[in-house]
C-alpha atoms as a printed R data frame, in Angstrom:
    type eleno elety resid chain resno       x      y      z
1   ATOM     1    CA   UNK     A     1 -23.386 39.046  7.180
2   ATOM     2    CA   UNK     A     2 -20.360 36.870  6.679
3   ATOM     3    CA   UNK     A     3 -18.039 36.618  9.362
4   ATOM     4    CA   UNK     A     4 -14.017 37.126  9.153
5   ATOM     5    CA   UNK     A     5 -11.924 34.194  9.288
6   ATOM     6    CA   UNK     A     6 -10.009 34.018 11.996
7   ATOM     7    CA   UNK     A     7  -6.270 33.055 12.187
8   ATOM     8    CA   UNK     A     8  -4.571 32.190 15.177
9   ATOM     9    CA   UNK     A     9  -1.255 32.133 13.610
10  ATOM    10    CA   UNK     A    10  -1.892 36.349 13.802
11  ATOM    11    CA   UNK     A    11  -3.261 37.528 16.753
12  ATOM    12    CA   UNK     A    12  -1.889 41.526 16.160
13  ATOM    13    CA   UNK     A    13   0.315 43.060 14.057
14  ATOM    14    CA   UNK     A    14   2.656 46.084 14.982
15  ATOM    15    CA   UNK     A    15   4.033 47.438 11.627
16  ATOM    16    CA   UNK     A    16   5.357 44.610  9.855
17  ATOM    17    CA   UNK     A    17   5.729 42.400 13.426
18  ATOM    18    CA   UNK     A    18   3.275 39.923 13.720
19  ATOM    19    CA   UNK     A    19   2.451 38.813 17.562
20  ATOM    20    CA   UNK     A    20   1.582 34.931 16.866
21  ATOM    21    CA   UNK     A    21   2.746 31.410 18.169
22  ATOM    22    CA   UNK     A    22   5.700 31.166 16.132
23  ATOM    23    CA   UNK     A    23   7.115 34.799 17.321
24  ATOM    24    CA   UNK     A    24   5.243 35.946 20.712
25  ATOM    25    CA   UNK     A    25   2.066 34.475 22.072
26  ATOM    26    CA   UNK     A    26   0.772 37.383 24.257
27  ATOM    27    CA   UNK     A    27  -1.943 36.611 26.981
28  ATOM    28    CA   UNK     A    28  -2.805 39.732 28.209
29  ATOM    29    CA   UNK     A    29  -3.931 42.842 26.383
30  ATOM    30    CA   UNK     A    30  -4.783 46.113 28.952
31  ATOM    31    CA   UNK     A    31  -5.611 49.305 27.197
32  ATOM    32    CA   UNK     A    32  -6.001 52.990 28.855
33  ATOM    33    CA   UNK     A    33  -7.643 55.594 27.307
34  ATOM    34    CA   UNK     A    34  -8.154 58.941 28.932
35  ATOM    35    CA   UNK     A    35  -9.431 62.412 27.482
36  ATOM    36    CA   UNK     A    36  -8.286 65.963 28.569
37  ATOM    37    CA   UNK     A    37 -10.821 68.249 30.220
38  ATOM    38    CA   UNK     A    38  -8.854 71.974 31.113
39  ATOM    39    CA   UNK     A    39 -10.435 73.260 34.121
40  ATOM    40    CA   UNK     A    40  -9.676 77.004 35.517
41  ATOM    41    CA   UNK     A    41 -10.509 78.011 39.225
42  ATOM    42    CA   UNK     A    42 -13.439 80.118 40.391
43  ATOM    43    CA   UNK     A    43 -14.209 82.106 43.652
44  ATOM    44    CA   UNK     A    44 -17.005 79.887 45.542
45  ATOM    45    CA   UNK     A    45 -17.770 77.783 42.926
46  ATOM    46    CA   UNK     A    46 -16.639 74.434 41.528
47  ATOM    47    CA   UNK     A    47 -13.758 74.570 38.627
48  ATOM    48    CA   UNK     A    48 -14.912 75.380 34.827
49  ATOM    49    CA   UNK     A    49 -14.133 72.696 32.987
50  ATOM    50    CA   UNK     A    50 -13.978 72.474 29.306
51  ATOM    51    CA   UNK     A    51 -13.181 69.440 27.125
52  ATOM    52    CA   UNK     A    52  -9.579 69.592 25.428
53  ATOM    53    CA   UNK     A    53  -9.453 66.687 23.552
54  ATOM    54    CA   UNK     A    54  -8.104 63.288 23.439
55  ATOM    55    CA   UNK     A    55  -5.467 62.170 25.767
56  ATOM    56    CA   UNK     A    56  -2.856 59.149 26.568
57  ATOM    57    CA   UNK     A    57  -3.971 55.851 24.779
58  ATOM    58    CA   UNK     A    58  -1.712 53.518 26.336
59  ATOM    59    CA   UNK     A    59  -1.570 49.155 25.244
60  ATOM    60    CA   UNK     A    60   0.196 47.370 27.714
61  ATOM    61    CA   UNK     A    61   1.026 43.625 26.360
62  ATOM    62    CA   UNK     A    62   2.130 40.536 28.151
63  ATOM    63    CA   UNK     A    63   2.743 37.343 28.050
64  ATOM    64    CA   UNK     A    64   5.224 34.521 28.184
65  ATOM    65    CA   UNK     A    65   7.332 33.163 25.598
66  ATOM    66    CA   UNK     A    66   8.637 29.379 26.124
67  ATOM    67    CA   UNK     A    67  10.593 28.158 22.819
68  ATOM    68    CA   UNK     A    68   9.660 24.619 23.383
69  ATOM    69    CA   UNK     A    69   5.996 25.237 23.413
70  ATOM    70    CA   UNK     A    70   5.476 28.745 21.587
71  ATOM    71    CA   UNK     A    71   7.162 31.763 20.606
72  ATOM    72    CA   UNK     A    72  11.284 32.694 20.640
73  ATOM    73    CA   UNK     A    73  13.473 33.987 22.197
74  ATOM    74    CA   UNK     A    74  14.685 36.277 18.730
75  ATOM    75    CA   UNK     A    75  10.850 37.835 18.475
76  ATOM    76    CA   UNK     A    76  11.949 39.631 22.212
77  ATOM    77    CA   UNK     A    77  14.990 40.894 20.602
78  ATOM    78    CA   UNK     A    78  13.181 42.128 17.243
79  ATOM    79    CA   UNK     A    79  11.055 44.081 19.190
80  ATOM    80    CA   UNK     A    80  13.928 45.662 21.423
81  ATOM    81    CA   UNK     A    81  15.288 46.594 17.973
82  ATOM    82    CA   UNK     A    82  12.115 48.484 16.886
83  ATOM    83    CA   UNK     A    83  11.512 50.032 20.123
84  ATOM    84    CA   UNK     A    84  15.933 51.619 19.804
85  ATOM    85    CA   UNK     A    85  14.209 53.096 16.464
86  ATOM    86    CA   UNK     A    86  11.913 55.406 17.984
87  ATOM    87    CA   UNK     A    87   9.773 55.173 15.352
88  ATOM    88    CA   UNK     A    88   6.037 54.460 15.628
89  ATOM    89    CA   UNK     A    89   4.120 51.753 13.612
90  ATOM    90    CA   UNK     A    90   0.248 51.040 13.049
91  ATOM    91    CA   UNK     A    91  -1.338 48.138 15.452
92  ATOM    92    CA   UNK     A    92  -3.682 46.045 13.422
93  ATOM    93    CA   UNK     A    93  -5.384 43.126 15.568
94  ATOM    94    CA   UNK     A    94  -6.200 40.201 14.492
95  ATOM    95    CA   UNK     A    95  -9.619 40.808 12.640
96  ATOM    96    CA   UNK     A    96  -8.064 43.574 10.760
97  ATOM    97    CA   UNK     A    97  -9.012 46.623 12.662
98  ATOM    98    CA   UNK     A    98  -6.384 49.623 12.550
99  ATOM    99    CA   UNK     A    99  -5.836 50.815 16.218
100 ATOM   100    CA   UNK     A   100  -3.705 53.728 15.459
101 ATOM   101    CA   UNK     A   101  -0.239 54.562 15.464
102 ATOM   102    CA   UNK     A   102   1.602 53.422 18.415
103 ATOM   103    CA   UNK     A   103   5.387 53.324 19.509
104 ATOM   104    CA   UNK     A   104   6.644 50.953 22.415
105 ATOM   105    CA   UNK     A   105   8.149 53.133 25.614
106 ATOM   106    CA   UNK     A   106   9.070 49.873 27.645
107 ATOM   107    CA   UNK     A   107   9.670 46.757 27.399
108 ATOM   108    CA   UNK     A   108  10.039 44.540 30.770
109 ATOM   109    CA   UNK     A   109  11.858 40.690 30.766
110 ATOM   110    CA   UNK     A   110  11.947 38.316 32.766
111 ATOM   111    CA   UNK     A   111  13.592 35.129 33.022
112 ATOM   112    CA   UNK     A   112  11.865 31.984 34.804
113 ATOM   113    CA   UNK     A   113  13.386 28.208 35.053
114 ATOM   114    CA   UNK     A   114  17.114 29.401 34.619
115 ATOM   115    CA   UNK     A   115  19.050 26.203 33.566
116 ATOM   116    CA   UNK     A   116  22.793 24.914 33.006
117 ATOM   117    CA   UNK     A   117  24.452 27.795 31.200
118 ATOM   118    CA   UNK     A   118  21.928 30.187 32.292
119 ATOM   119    CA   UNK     A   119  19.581 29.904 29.629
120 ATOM   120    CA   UNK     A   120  16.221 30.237 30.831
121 ATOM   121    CA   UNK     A   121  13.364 27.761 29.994
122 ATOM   122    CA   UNK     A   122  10.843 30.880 29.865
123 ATOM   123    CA   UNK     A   123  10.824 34.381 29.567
124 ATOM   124    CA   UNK     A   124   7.710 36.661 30.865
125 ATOM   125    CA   UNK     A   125   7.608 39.983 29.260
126 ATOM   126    CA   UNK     A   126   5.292 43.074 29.158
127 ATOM   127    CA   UNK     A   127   5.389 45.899 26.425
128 ATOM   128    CA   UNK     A   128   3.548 49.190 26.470
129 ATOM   129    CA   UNK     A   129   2.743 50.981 23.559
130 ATOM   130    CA   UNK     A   130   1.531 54.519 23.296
131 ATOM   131    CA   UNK     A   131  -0.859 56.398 20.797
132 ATOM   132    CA   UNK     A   132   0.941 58.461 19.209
133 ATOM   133    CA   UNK     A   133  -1.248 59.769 16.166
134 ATOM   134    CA   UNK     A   134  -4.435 61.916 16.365
């Protein structure tokens, strides 16, 4: 079986953004699944329990963008733009695979080496994204 190339100019894509080293380098990917199980009380006995179906799917991302070395400054913003939408996007990583449907509930920034003008040398951020398709 031939394998995929790989490209490390793409690591994921989220709709038409593409997390790479030109826009942002992430170095931490954390996903939680869980599934629903109902459960309904009974007299001396342990709780029923029945299987309900899929639950949260939650991709938290992270990483830190440093303009000199990789990533800008403008990717963070494009991002913060997409998330104001509301709208949800498919999450392809890097060898292709569709994840689903996700849209970003939070984004977190913050800024490390603060120089003259208060311009910092670094920025740390972390993104969650959340299943939102079947």
């Amino acid at each position: 079986m031939a394998s995929l190339p790989l490209s490390p100019a793409n690591l994921m894509t989220l709709g038409m953004f593409i997390f790479g080293m030109d826009t942002i380098p992430y170095q931490d990917l954390q996903r939680r699944m869980n599934w629903r199980h109902e459960e309904s009380e009974r007299f001396g006995q342990r709780p029923a329990s029945q299987y309900a179906g899929p639950g949260e799917d939650i991709i938290t991302i992270a990483g830190l963008v440093v303009p000199e070395v990789a990533g800008s400054y403008a990717s963070i913003e494009r991002l913060i733009e997409m998330a104001g939408t509301g709208d949800n996007w498919p999450l392809v990583d890097g060898l292709g695979r569709v994840l689903g449907h996700y849209r970003i509930e939070a984004i977190d920034i913050m800024h490390r080496g603060i120089m003259a003008g208060g311009l910092p040398r670094g920025q740390d951020f972390s993104m969650d994204l959340k299943r939102v398709d079947g």
